[in-house]
NUKEMI-698299 format. One line per 8 residues: their letters; for each residue x, y, z of N, C-alpha, C. Coordinates in steps of 0.1 Angstrom, whole numbers. Example, Ala and Ser with C-alpha at 12.3 -4.5 7.8 and 13.67 -1.06 7.14 Angstrom:
# residues 2
AS	132 -57 78 123 -45 78 132 -33 78  128 -22 71 137 -11 71 129 0 79
***
This chain:
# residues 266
XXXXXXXX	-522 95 -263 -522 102 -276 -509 102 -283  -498 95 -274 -488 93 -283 -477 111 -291  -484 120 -276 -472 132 -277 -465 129 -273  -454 125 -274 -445 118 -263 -434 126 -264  -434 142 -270 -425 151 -265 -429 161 -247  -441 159 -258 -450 172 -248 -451 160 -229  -454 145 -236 -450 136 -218 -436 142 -218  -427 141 -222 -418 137 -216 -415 150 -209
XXXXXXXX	-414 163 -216 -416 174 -203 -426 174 -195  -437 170 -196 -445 170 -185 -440 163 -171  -437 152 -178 -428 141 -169 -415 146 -164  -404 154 -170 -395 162 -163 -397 172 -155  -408 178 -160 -414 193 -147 -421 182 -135  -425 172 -138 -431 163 -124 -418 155 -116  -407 152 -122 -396 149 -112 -389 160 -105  -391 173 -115 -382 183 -107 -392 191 -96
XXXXXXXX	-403 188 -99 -413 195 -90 -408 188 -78  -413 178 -77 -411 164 -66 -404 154 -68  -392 152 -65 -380 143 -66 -380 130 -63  -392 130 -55 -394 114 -44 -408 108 -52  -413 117 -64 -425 114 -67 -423 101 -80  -422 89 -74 -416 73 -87 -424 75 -97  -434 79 -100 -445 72 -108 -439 84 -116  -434 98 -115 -432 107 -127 -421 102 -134
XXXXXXXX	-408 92 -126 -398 88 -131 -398 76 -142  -410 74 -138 -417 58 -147 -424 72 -158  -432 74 -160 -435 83 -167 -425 89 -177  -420 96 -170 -412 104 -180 -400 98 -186  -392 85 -183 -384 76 -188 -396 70 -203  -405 66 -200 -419 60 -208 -416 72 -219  -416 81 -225 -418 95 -231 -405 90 -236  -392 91 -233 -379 91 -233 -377 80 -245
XXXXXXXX	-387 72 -243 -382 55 -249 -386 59 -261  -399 64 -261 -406 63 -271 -403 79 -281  -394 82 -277 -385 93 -286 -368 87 -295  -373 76 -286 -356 69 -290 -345 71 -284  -347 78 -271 -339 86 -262 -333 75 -252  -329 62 -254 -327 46 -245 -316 58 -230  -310 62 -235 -301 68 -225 -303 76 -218  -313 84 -221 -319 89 -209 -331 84 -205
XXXXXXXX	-336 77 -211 -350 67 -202 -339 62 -191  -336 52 -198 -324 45 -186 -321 54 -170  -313 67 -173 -312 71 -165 -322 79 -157  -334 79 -166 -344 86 -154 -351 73 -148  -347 65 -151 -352 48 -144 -340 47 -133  -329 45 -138 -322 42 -126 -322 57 -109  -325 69 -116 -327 82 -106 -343 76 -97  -352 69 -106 -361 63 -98 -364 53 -86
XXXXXXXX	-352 47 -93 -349 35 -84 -340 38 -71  -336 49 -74 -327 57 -61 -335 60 -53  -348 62 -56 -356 67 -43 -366 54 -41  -372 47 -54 -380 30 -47 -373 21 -56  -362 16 -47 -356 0 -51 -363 -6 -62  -373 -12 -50 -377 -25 -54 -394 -19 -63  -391 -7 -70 -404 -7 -75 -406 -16 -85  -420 -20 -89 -415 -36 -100 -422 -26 -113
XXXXXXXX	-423 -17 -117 -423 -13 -130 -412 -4 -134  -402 1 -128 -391 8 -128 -379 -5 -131  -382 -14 -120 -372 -28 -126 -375 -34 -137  -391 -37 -139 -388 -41 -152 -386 -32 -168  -388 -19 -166 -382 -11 -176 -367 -14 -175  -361 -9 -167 -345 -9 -167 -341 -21 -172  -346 -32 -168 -341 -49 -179 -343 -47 -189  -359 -42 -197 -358 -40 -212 -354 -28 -220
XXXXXXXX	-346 -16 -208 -340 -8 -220 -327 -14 -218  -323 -21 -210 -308 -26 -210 -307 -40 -222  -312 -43 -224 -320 -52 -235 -318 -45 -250  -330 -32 -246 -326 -24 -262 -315 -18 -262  -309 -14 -253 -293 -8 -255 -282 -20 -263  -284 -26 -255 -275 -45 -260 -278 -43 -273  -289 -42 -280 -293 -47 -292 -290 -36 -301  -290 -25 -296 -284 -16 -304 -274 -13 -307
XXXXXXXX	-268 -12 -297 -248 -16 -294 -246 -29 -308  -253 -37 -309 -247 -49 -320 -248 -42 -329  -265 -38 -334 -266 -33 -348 -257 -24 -352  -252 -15 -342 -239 -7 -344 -226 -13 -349  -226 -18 -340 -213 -27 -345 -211 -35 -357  -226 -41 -360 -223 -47 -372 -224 -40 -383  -230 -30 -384 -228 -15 -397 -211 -13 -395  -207 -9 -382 -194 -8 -382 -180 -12 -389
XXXXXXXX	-185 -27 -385 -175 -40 -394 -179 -43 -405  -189 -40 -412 -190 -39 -425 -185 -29 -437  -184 -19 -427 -179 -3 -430 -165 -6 -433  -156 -8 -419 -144 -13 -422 -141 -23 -431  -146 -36 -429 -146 -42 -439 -150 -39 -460  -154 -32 -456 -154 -21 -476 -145 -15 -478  -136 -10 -466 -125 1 -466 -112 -7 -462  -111 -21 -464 -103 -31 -464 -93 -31 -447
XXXXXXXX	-100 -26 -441 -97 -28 -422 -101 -38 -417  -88 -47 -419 -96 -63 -411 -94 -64 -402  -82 -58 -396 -79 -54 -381 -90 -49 -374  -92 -42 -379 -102 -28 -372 -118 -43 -372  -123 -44 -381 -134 -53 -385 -136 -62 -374  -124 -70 -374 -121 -81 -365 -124 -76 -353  -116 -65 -346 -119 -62 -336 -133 -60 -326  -136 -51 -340 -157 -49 -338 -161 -61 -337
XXXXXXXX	-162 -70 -346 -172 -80 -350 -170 -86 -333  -158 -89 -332 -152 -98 -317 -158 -89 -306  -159 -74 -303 -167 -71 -292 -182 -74 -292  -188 -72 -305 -200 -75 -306 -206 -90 -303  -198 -98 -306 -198 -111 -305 -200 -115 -284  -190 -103 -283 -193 -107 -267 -209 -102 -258  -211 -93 -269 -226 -88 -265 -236 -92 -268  -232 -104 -282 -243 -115 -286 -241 -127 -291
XXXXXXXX	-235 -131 -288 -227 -143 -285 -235 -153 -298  -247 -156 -302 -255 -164 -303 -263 -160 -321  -255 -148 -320 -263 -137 -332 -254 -147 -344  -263 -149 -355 -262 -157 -366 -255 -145 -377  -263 -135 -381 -257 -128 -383 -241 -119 -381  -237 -117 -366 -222 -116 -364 -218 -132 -366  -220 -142 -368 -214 -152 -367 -210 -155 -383  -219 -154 -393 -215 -155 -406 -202 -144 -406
XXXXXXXX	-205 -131 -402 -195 -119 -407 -182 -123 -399  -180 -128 -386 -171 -134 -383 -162 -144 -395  -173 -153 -396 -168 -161 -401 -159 -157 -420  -166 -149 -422 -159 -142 -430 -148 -132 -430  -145 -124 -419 -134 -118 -410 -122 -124 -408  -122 -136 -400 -113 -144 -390 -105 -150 -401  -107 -157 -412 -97 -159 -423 -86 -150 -430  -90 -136 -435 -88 -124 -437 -79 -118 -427
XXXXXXXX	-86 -119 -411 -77 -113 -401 -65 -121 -398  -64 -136 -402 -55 -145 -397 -41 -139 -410  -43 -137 -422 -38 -139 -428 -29 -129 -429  -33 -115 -425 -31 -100 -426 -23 -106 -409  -25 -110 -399 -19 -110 -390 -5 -119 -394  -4 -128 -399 6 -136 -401 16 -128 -412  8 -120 -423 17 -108 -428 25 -101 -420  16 -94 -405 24 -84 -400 32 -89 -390
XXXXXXXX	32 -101 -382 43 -106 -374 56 -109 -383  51 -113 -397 66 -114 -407 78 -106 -407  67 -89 -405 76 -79 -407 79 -70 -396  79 -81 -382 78 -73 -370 92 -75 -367  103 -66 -359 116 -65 -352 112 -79 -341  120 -84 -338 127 -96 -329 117 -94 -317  121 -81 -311 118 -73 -299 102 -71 -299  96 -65 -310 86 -69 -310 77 -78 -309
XXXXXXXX	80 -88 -317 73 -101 -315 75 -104 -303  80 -104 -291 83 -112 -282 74 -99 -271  74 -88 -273 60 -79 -268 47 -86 -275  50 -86 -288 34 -96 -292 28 -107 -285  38 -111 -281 36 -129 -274 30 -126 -261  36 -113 -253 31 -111 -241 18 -107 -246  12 -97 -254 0 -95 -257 -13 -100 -258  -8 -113 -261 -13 -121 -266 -15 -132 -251
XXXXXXXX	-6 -135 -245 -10 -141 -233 -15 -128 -222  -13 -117 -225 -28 -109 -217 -39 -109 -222  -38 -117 -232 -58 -113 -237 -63 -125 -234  -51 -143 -231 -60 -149 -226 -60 -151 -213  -57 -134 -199 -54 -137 -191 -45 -150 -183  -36 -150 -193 -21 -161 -187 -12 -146 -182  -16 -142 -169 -5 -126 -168 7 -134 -163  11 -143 -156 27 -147 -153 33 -146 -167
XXXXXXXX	25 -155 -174 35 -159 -187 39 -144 -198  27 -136 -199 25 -120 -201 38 -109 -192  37 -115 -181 51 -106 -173 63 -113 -181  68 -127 -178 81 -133 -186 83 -126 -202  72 -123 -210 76 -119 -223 79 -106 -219  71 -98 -215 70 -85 -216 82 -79 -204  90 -86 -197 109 -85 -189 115 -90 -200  109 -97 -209 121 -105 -220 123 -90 -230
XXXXXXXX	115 -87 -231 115 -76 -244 121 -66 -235  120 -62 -224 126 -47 -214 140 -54 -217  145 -62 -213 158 -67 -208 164 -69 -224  161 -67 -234 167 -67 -250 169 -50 -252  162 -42 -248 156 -32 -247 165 -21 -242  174 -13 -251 189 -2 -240 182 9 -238  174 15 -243 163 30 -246 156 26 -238  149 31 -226 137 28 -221 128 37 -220
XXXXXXXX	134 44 -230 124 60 -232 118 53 -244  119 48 -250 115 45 -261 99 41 -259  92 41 -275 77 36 -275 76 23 -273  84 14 -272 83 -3 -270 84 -7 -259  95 3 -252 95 1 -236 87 6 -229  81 14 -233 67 22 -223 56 19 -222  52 11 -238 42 -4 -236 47 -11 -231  59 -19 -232 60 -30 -219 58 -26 -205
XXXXXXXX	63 -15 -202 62 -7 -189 45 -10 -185  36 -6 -191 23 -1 -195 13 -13 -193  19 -23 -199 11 -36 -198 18 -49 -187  27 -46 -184 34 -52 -175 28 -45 -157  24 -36 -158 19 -31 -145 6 -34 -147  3 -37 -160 -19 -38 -157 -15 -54 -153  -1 -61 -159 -6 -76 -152 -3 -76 -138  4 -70 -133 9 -68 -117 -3 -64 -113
XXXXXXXX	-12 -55 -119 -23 -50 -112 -35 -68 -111  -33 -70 -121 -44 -83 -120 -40 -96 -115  -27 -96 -110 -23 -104 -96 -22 -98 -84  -21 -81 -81 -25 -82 -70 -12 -75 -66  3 -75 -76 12 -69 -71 15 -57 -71  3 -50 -65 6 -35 -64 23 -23 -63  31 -31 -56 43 -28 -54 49 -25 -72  50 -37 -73 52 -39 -94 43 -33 -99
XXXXXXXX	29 -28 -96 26 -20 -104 30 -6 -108  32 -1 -92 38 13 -90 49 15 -96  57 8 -95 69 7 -102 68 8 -114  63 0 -124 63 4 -138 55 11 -144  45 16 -134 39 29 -137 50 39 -137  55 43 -127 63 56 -124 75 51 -133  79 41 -142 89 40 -150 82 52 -165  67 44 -166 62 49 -177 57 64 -175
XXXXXXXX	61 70 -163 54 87 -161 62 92 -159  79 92 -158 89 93 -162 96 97 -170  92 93 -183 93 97 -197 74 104 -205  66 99 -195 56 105 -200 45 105 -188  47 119 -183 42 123 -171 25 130 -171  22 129 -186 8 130 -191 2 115 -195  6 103 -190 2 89 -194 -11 85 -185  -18 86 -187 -36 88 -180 -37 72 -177
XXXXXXXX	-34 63 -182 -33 48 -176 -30 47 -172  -12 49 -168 -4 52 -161 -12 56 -148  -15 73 -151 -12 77 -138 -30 71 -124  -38 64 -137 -49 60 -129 -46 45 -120  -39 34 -131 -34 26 -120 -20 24 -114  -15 36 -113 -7 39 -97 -13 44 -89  -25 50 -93 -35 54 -82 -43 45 -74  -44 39 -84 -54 21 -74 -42 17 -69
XXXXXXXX	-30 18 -71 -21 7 -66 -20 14 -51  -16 23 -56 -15 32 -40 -24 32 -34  -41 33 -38 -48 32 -26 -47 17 -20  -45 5 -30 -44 -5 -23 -36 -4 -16  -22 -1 -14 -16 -2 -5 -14 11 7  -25 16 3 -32 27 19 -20 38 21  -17 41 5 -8 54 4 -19 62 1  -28 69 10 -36 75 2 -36 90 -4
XXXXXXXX	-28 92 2 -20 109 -4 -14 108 -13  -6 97 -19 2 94 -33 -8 92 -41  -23 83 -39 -30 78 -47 -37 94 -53  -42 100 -41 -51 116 -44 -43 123 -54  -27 122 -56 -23 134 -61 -20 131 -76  -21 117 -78 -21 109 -89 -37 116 -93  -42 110 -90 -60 114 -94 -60 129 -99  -61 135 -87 -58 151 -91 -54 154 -107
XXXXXXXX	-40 149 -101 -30 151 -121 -41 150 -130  -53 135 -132 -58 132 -140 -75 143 -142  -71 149 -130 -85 155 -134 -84 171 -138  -71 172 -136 -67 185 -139 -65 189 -158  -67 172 -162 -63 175 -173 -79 175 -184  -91 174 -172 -102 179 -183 -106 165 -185  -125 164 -187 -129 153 -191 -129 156 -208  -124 167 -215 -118 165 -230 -106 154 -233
XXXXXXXX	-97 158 -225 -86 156 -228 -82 140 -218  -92 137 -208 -86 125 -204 -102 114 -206  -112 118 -213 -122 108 -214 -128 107 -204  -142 106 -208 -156 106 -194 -151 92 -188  -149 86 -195 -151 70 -183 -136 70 -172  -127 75 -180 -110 75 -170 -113 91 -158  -124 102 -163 -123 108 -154 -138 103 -145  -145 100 -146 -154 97 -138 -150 87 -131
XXXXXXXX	-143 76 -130 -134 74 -123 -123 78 -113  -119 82 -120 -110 95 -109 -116 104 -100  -127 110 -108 -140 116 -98 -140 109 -85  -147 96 -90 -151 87 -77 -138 86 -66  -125 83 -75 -116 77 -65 -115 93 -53  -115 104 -62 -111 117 -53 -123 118 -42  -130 115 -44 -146 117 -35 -141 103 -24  -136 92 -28 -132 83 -14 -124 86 -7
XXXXXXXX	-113 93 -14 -100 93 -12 -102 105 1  -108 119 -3 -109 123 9 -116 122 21  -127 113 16 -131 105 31 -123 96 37  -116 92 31 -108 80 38 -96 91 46  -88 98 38 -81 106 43 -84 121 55  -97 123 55 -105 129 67 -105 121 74  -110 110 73 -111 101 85 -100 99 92  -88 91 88 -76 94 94 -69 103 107
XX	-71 113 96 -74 125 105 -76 129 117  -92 122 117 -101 127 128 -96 110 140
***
């Protein structure tokens, strides 16, 4: 009949009745979709699949709302970069159109608006490197070799600009600080990461990047009481104030952290 308010609580009083009951979770996601609700279909599909894996109508929902999610994420994005682009943000434009590009690689439509972007963005970027300080450009360079994952060559720029650099309170040194420990992190040298973490929480002891990967660094290196109290900091400061994705993160790490650290223990 196409009530698909009246399913979809019918379908929620049948999961909370019986939690193990799949067919309400397929049900009531079905209600969900067809409200326009992709994020919570999704998640009462994936709560489904927590109790039957391998059910084959719960899997194949989850591929096609992951599908309409993808496709909606674009259309977003491309309203987005057109937006910016009227309000003369080619930075910003560029940016959008390029994430979207990675979620549809093949879209004709982001590919035209690209292609009308990336001229505009080249040009506006060669403006602002003109009028960049010495010091900066040579943090630019590193930037730029972290986005094509070259992190050795990303560490040599980003020591070259610290080592120019007498203030290290400063905002140019706490981005080097900042990006120089995410490339330590993506070679593996947890030691250099801690390090220029605790350089950057030093002068800013509220730095939530900061204080998340000194926290991986430490658990890598099986400090796990340094890593916990790092986390802690971050959660104390509220998923307002530090972001659902950096605290639900933190969440998780505190939930390992003290099992690992009970264990010990015992």
């Amino acid at each position: 009949m196409s009530q698909w308010a009246e399913a979809a609580e019918d379908g929620r009083q049948c999961v909370m009745t019986d939690k193990s009951f799949v067919k309400g979770y397929f049900r009531y996601a079905l209600a969900l979709q067809n409200q326009g609700n992709l994020d919570g279909a999704l998640d009462a599909v994936k709560r489904g699949l927590g109790i039957e894996s391998s059910n084959a109508d719960l899997k194949k929902m989850s591929r096609e709302l992951e599908e309409l999610q993808r496709l909606k994420k674009v259309e977003s994005l491309i309203s987005q970069a057109e937006s910016q682009l009227d309000s003369k943000d080619v930075s910003g434009a560029f940016k959008t159109v390029d994430s979207a590009l990675r979620l549809d690689p093949t879209n004709s439509q982001l590919n035209k608006l690209m292609d009308r972007v990336r001229p505009l963005h080249q040009r506006s970027e060669k403006q602002r490197m003109s009028k960049l300080d010495p010091k900066e450009k040579i943090k630019e360079e590193g930037d730029a070799f972290f986005k094509n994952a070259n992190f050795e060559s990303a560490i040599k720029s980003y020591s070259k600009c610290l080592d120019s650099i007498s203030d290290k309170s400063s905002d140019l040194a706490l981005k080097c600080y900042n990006n120089r420990a995410a490339c330590y992190k993506q070679l593996s040298n947890f030691e250099g990461t801690i390090s220029d973490s605790t350089s950057v929480l030093e002068y800013k002891p509220d730095d939530i990047k900061a204080l998340i990967r000194r926290a991986q660094a430490y658990e890598a290196c099986e400090r796990y009481k340094s890593s916990l109290q790092d986390v802690r900091q971050v959660l104390a400061y509220g998923i307002d104030v530090v972001g659902k994705p950096s605290f639900d993160l933190a969440n998780g790490m505190q939930h390992r952290l003290n099992r690992v650290i009970a264990q010990l223990k015992g």
